[in-house]
N, C-alpha and C positions, 0 to 999 in steps of 0.2 A: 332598632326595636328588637329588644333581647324574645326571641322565642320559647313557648313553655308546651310541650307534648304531656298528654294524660292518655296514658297507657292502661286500656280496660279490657277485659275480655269477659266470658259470665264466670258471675262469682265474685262479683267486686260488690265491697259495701257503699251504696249509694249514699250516705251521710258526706264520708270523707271526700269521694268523687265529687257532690255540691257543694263543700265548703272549697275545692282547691277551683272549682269553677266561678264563684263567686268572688275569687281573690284577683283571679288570676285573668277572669273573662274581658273585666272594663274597669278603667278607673273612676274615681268618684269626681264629680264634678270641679272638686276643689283643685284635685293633681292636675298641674300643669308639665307633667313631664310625660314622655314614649311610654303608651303603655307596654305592656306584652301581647304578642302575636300568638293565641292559641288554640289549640289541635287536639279533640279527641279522637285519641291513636285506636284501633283495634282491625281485630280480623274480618267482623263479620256484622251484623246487628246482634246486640248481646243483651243478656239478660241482666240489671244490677239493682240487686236487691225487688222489690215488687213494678219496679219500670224494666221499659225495654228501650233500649239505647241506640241508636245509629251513627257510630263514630263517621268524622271527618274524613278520615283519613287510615292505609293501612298499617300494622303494626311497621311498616320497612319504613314508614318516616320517622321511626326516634332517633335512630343516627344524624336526622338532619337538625336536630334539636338543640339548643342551649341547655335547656330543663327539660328531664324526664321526673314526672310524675307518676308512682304506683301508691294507689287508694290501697286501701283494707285490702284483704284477702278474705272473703266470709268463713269459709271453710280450711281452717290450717292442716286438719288431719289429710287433707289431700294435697298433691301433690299440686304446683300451678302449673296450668301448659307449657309445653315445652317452647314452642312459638314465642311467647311472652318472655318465657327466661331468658329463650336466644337475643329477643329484640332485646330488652333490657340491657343485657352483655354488651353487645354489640354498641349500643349506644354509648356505654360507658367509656370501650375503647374507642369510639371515634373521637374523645374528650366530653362530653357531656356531663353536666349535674345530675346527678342521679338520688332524688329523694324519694324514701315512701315513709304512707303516712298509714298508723295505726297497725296494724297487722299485714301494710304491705311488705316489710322486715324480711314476712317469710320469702316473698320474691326474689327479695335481690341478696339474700342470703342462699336462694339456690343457684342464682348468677356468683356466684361465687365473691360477689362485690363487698360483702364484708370482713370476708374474712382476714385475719388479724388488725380488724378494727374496732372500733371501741360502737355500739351499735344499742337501740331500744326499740320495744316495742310495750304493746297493751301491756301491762304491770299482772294481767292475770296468764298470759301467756310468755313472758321472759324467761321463766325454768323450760317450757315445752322449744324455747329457742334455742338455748344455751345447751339442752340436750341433743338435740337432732344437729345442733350446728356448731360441735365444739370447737372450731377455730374463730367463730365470735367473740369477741368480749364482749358481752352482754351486761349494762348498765339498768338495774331495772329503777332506779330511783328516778330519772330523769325526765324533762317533759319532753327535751330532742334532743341529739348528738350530730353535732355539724362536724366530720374528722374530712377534712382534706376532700369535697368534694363528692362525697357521699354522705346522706344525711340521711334518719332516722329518727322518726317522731314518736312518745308512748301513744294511749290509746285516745283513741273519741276527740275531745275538742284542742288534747294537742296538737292534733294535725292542725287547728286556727295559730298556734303557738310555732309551728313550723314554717308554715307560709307565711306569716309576718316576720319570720327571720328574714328568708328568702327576699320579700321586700325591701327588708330594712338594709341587707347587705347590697341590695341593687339601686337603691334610690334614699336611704338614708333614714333615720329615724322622722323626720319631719313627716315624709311621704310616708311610711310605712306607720305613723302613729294618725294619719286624716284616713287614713282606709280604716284601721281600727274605729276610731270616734264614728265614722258610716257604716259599720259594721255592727257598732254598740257592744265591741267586745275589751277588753281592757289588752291595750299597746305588748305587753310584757308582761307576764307575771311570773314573780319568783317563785323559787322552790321545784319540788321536783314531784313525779307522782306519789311517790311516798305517801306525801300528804292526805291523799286520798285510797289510799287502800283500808278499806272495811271501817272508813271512820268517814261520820257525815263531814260535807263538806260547809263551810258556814256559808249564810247568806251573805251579801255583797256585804249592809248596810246593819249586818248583827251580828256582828264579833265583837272583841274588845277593844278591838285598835282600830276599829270604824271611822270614830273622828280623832285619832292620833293621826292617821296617814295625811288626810286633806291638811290638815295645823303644819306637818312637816314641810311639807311640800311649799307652802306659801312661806316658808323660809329656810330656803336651802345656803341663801347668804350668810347664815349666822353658822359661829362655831357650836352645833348641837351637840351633846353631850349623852350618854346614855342615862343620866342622870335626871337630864332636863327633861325626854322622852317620858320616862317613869314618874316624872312630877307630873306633865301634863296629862300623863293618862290615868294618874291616883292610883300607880300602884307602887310595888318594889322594885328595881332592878332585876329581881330576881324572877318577878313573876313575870318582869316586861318582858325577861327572855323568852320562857317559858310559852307565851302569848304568840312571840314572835316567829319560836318555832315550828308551834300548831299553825297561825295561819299563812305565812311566807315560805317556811322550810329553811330557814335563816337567820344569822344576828339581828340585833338591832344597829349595829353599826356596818357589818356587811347589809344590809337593806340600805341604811343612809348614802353610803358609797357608792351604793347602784345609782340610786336616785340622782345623784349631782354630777355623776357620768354620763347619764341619762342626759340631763338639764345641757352640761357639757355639748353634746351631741348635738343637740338642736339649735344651741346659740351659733353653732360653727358652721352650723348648715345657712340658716334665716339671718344671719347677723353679719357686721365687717366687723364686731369688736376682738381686741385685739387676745392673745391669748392671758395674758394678766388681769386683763378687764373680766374677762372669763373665768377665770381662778376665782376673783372676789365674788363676782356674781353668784357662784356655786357652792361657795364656801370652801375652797380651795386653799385660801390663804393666798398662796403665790401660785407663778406659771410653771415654778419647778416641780411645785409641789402637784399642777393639775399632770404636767406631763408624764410625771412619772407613776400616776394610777391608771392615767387615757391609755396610757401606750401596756398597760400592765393589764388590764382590760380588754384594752377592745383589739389590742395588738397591733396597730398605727399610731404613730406621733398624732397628734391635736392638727398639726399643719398639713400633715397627709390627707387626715379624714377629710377635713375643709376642703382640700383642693379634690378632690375623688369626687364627693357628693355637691357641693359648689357645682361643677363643672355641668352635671347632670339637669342643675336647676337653672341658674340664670348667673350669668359673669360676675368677677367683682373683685376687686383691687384685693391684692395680699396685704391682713392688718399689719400696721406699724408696727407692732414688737413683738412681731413674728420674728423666728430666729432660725439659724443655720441648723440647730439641733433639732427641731420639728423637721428639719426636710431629708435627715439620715434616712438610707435605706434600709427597708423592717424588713427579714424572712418571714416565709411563712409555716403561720402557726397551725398545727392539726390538733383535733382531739379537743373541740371546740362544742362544751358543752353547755347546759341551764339545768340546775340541780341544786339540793339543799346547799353545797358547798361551794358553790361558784357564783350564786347572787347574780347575774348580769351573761348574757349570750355575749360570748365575746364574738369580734367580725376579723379575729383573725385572721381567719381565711381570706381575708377580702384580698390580699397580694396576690392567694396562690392562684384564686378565683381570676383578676384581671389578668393574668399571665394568661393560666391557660384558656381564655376568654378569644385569644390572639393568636392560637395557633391554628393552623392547619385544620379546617374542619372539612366535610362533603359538602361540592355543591348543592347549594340548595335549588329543588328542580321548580 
C-alpha cells in the first residue's frame, strides 16, 4: 500500500486540502486494487481556512512517506514556516513524491525543490513565483508539471487535475478514470490554464464542440480526418481549430491523438487483446504505428504499460503478438507536462517513479 502524507500547518487553503483528501482518503467501491495509506502531517491543531484541523500525525512523518502533499498556501506574501520547509526538504531527500497543489509551489520552492525545474502554480500568482524564485522555470500555461518526481499543479480544481495524474501513474487510467466518473469530475482534461485567464470558462454541455466530442469518441476506430470533424460539427476547418483552441487549448488532431492513447490505455489495462488488435481498435492502423505514439506519449512501450498496471490489477497471459520491441528498456522522461501544447500527461516518469519507488527509504515506525 503506496502511502500519501498531507502536510498542513495554519494557513493552508481548505478547498485543495479536501480535494487531495477525498482522492486520496478511500477508494470507490468499484476499485479493486490497495488503496493508499493516508496521513494528515502537521505540528500542531491548525487553522485551514474557516475549519480547525487536528492532523494525524507530526510534520517528522513526511520522510516516512511515498507522497507528500502541500495544499494552497493562502497567504504567499508571507513567508511559510520554517518547520514545514524543513519537513518538506527533508522528505524529498529521503526519496519521496513531492507534489503541491495550487499555490502550494510557494512551499517547496522555498525548500529549494524546484529549482532548475520546470514548475506551476495559480495563473494569477506565476510572475509573483518567477520573481521571488528566479531559479524556477515557471510554466504559467499549464494545469500541472510532473518533472522527475516533483510535481506542481496551477490553481483551484487543477489540484483535481494533479491528483488523478498521481492515480493514474500509480494504478492506471482504468483506476484513475472510476474515481473520476465517482467524483463526477472529467478523467483528463486538455489544455492548460491559459484557457481560462480572464475569459469565461464554457459550460460542459454549451460550447460548440458539445456533441462533436461524444460522435468522436464512439469512433475512435475509424481513420478521422480533420475534415470529417468539421463536417460533423457544420463548420470550417478553419473555425473547427479555432473552436478547438478556445475550448481544449489544442488541435483537432493533437485532441484526436489524445483520445486513442487514452482508449489505448485502457484496453491494455482491462483487456488480453493483443497490441494490433489494439492499433485497429483505436484507430491506429497498425501495432507500429500504435507503438510509436504510446511510447512517444506516454513514455513506455504499449507492452511495458500492460505489464506495470496489469500487475496492479489482476494476472493475465502476455497477448500473442506482443513483441520483443514492447519490452526494450525506456529511460526516464522528466519535464512531464499537460498544457495547450502537449495534449495528454504523459507518465513518463513512471520508470523513474518505480525505480526510485525501491530504494532505500526510513523505517517506517
Amino acid at each position: 500500500m503506496t502511502s500519501v502524507a498531507l502536510a498542513v500547518t495554519d494557513g493552508m487553503l481548505h478547498f485543495e486540502l479536501a480535494l487531495a483528501c477525498e482522492v486520496f482518503g478511500s477508494a470507490p467501491d468499484a476499485v479493486r486494487v490497495p488503496w493508499y495509506d493516508l496521513a494528515v502531517c502537521g505540528p500542531k491543531a491548525v487553522r485551514v481556512g474557516p475549519f480547525r484541523l487536528e492532523p494525524d500525525h507530526g510534520l517528522d512523518r513526511l520522510p516516512y512517506a511515498d507522497t507528500v502533499i502541500v495544499p494552497g498556501w493562502a497567504d504567499i506574501d508571507r513567508e511559510p514556516p520554517a518547520a514545514l520547509v524543513d519537513a518538506v526538504r527533508a522528505a524529498h531527500e529521503a526519496g519521496a513524491r513531492v507534489a503541491s497543489l495550487c499555490t502550494g509551489a510557494f512551499v517547496l520552492a522555498a525548500a529549494g525543490l524546484l529549482d532548475g525545474r520546470r514548475a506551476t502554480t495559480h495563473w494569477a500568482h506565476t510572475r509573483t513565483l518567477a520573481t521571488r524564485h528566479p531559479r524556477v522555470l515557471v510554466d504559467p500555461d499549464v494545469l500541472y508539471v510532473d518533472d522527475g518526481g516533483v510535481l506542481t499543479s496551477a490553481g483551484k480544481a487543477a489540484a483535481m487535475d494533479l491528483c488523478l495524474h498521481l492515480v493514474r501513474l500509480d494504478h492506471g487510467s482504468s483506476v484513475a478514470n472510476t474515481v473520476a466518473r465517482n467524483l463526477v469530475v472529467p478523467p483528463h482534461r486538455d489544455g492548460g490554464q491559459a484557457q481560462f485567464v480572464s475569459t469565461p470558462v464554457p459550460a460542459p454541455d454549451h460550447h460548440p464542440l458539445a456533441e462533436l466530442f461524444p460522435w468522436v469518441i464512439e469512433r475512435l476506430d475509424r481513420p478521422l480526418t480533420v475534415e470529417d470533424l468539421a463536417r460533423q460539427a457544420r463548420m470550417s476547418s478553419r473555425n473547427l481549430g479555432r473552436h478547438f483552441r478556445s475550448v481544449t487549448g489544442t488541435t483537432p488532431l493533437q485532441w484526436l491523438l489524445t483520445q486513442r492513447i487514452r482508449h489505448a490505455q485502457e484496453l491494455l489495462e482491462t483487456t488480453d487483446a493483443g497490441v494490433d488488435s489494439i492499433a485497429a481498435a483505436t484507430g491506429m492502423g497498425t501495432g507500429t504505428t500504435l507503438r510509436r505514439h504510446f511510447n512517444r506519449t506516454v513514455g513506455v512501450p504499449p507492452d511495458a504499460y500492460r505489464r506495470t498496471f496489469r500487475a496492479r490489477t489482476r494476472p493475465g497471459p502476455a497477448p500473442a503478438d506482443s513483441t520483443a520491441a514492447d519490452s526494450a528498456t525506456v529511460g526516464a522522461t522528466t519535464g512531464t507536462t499537460t498544457g495547450p501544447t502537449t495534449g495528454s500527461p504523459a507518465a513518463g516518469t513512471m520508470a523513474a517513479w518505480q525505480q526510485r519507488a525501491t530504494a532505500t527509504r526510513p523505517t517506517r515506525s
